[in-house]
N, C-alpha and C positions, 0 to 999 in steps of 0.2 A: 511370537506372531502366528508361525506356523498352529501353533495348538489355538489359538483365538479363533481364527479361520476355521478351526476342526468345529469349535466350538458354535461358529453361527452355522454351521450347514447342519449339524445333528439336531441342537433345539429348531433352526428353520424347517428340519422336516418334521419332527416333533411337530411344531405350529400348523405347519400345513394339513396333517393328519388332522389333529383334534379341532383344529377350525373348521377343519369339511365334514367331519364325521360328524361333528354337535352344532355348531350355530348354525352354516350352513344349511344342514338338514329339511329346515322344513318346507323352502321352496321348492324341495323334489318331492316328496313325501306326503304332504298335507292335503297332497287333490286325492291321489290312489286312496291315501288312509280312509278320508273322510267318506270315500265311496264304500269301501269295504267293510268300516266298521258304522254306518250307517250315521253317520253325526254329520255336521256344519264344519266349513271348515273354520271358523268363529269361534268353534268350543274347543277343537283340537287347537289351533293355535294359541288360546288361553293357557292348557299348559306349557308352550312354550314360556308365555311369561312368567309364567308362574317359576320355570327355572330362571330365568334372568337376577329375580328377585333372589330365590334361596342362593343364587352367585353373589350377589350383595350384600346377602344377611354374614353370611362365611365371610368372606373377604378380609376381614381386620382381624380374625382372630387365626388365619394362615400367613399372612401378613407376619405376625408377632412370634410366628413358629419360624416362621423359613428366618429371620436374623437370629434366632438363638441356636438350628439347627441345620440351617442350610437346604438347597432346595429340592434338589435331585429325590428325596423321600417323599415329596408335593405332587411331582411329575410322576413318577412312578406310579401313587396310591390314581392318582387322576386318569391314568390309563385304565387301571386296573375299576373304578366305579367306571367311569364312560363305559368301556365294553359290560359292566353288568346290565348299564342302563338300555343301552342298545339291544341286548339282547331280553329284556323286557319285553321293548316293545317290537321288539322281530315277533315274537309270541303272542302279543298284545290282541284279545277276541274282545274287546270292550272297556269303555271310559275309564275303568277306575285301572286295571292294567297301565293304559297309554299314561294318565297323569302317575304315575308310579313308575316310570319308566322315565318320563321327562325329571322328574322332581330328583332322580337319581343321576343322571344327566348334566341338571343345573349344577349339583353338588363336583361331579366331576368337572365341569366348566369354570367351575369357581378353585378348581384344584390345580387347573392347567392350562389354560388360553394366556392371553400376554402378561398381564401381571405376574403372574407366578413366575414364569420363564423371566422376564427381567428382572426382578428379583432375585432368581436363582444365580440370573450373572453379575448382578450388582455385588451380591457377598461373593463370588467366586474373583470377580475384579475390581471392584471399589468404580475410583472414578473413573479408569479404564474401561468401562463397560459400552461407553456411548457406540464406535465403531462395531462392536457384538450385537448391540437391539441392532443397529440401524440392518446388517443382514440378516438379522432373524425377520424382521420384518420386509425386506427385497424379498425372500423368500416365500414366507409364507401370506405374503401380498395375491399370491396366484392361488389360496387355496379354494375361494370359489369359482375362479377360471378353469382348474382341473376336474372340483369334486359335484359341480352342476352339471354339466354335461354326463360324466362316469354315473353320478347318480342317475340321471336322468334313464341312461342307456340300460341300467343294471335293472331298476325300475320294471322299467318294460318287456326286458330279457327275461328276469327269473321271477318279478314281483316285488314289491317294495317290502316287506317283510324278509324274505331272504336274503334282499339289499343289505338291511338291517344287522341279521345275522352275520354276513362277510363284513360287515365294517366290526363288530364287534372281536370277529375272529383275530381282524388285521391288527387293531388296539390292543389284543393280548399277545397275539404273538408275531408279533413287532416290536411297534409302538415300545410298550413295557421293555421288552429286551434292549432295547435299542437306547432308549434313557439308564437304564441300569449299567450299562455294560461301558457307556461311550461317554456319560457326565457325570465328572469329578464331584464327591462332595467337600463342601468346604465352608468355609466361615466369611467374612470380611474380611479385606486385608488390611483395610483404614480402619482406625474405632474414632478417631477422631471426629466431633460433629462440625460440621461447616456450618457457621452461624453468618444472615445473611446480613447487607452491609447495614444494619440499622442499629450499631450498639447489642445487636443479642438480647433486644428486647423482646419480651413475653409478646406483645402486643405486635411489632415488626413479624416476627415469626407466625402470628393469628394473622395476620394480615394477607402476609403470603400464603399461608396456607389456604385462604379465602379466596383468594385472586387463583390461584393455580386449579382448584376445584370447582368455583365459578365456572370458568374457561372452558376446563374440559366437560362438566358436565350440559354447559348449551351446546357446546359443539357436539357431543353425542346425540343428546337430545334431537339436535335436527338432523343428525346423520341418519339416525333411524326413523326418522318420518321421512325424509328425504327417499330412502330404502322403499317406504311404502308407495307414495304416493307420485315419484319423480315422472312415471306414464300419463298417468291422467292428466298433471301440470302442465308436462310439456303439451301433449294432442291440446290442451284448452288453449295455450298460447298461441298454435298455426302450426302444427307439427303431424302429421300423419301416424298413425300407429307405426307404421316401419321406419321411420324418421326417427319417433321417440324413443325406439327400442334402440336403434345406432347411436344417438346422443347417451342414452344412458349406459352402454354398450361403453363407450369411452371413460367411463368413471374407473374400471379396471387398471386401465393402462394408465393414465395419466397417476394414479396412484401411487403406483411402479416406477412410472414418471417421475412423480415428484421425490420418493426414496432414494434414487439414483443423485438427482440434481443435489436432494439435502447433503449427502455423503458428499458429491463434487466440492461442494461449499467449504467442506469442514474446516479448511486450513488457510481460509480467506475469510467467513465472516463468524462470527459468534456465534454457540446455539443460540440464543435468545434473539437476537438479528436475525436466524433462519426460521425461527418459529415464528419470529413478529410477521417477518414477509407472506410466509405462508400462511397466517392466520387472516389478514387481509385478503388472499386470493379467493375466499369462500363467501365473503360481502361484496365481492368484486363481480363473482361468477352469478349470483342470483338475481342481480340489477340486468347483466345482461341478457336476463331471459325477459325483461323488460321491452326489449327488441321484437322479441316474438319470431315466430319461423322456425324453420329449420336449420340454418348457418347457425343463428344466435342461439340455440337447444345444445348443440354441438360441442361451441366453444365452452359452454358452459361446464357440459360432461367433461371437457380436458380439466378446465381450470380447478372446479370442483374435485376433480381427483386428483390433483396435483396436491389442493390443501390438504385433504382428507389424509390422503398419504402418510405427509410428514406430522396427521396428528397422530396416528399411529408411533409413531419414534417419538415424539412429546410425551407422549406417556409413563417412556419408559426412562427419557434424559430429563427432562424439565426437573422433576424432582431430585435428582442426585444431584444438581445442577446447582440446585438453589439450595436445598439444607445439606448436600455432604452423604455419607455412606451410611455413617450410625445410623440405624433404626428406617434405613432407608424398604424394607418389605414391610414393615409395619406402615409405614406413610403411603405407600404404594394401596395397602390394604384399606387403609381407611379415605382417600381419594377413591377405592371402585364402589364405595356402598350406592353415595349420589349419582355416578354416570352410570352404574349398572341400574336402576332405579328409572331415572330419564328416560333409558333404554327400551327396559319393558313399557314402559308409561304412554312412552311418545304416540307412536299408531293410534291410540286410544283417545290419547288428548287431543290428538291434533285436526280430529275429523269432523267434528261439529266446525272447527273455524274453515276447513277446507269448503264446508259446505255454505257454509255461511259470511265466505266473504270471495270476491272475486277474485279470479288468478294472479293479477296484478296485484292486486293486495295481496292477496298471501305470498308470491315475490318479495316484496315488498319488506313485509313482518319480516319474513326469514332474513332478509340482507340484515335489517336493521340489528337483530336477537343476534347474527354472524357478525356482525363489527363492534358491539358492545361484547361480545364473550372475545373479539381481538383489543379491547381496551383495556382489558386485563391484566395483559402481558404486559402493560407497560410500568406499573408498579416495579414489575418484580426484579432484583437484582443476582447478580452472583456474587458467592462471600470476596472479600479483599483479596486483591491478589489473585481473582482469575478472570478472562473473560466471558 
């Protein structure tokens, strides 16, 4: 137990690192950049997507390395491209630098953010792993609470390019040492496959696998439009710009929230009971922005980060859950192509209907896309013999 615990605080800080240093990034970055290097900030955030994608493209074929050889070699190489990329674009005097810097980035992203770390503790603990994501995720649930403001500050203090450079520095001599030195390499301890309750049929198994990438991929989908667009929504509903900043301001914590409460559950309800509930609380939260105001903007920010939360721990239980250990970082791999896909997409896709349909409706839409991607869940089972 003692080394499990060792286990979630080293990958949690791991997580916390490379989620503030890379995805994070470019809410601090993207306004100084685009003044500096004289571009939109439209063009420079395009190479953000553009890494989302190459995280995507990657994905299944690190996926199929980390079960043959375990993860910690994932984490480590991932340190080691992010501080190149970063340090890219700390140096970065123009377009093709900056996407060259991102696209090296994406690649690191797709080496080291939550799939690979659940993965990594999936072959290190089989189905023991669930309690390990759930505090890698408590943890690195704060990493844009720490590394938005720190950027922000670092920013202004030295300049966003030297920003750049000291996170690259931290990533290699950290980061890197810090994975190397502190996480076990190893294999699976289960080889056995958990075939789910439908006979071990080809077709049960396609099914599920349907239903669980469904799921997660709308729920990203709106996570990240959500991301974009949750200011403007709320002020449209009766919300004041500093109202909407506090409601949204709450997606944080309830997040955290909801991590905590999923882990309280553990030993009273079923994963799949804590993911159904909390999949609900996301079609629950967007109707009541139906209310309008500022109380109803609020509860939502809670409620909404309560679900969001525990989708984050879904990602990394749901599937060992329902197919078993074998081949569990390959499944892992092949489930981020679609949500990392959604990801970059979503902002892009979702602006024309923002514009083109009223706040209420797009409420609306969103509740309805969040309660069909919680319909999902109800197919799916866990093999015999567990709940």
């Amino acid at each position: 137990m003692a080394s499990n615990r060792r286990l979630a605080v080293v990958i949690g800080i791991n997580q916390t690192l490379s989620w503030g240093m890379t995805f994070y990034l470019p809410a601090v970055i993207a306004l100084p950049a685009a003044q500096s290097l004289g571009q939109s900030r439209a063009v420079l955030l395009g190479a953000f997507s553009c890494a989302l994608l190459i995280s995507g493209v990657c994905a299944p074929r690190i996926g199929k390395h980390i079960d043959r050889h375990g993860g910690r070699g994932i984490l480590v190489a991932s340190c080691a491209v992010s501080a190149l990329g970063l340090a890219v674009l700390g140096t970065a005097s123009g377009l093709v630098a900056w996407y060259v810097g991102w696209l090296a980035i994406g690649v690191g992203m797709s080496l080291g953010l939550y799939d690979v770390a659940f993965a990594t503790v999936g072959c290190l603990l089989g189905r023991g792993a669930a309690p390990v994501i759930t505090g890698i995720t408590l943890l690195a649930g704060f990493a844009s609470t720490i590394f938005w403001p720190i950027g922000a500050m670092l920013a202004e203090a030295i300049g966003w390019q030297n920003t750049l450079l000291c996170y690259a520095a931290v990533q290699a001599a950290w980061n890197l040492p810090m994975v190397l030195a502190l996480v076990p390499a190893g294999l699976p301890r289960e080889t056995g496959a958990a075939v789910p309750a439908e006979e071990g049929s080809t077709r049960g198994l396609a099914r599920a696998f349907a239903c669980l990438s469904g799921f997660f991929t709308i729920r990203t989908f709106l996570s990240s439009a959500v991301a974009v667009f949750v200011l403007p929504l709320l002020q449209s509903l009766g919300s004041s710009l500093e109202q909407a900043i506090f409601a949204a301001a709450m997606i944080g914590p309830g997040q955290v929230l909801g991590r905590i409460i999923e882990f309280s559950l553990a030993k009273r309800l079923s994963l799949l009971a804590r993911a159904r509930a909390a999949a609900v609380l996301v079609p629950a939260a967007l109707l009541v922005l139906l209310i309008g105001g500022p109380v109803a903007a609020a509860v939502f920010g809670l409620l909404y980060g309560i679900g969001n939360g525990v989708l984050s721990i879904n990602r990394g239980t749901l599937p060992m859950a329902i197919f078993g250990p074998a081949g569990y970082a390959g499944l892992l791999g092949r489930l981020a192509v679609p949500v990392l896909i959604a990801q970059a997409g979503a902002p892009t896709l979702i602006a024309p209907l923002v514009d083109a349909v009223s706040p209420q409706g797009v409420a609306i839409i969103a509740a309805a896309s969040a309660g069909f991607a919680a319909l999902l869940l109800l197919p799916l089972r866990p093999p015999r013999g567990e709940g």
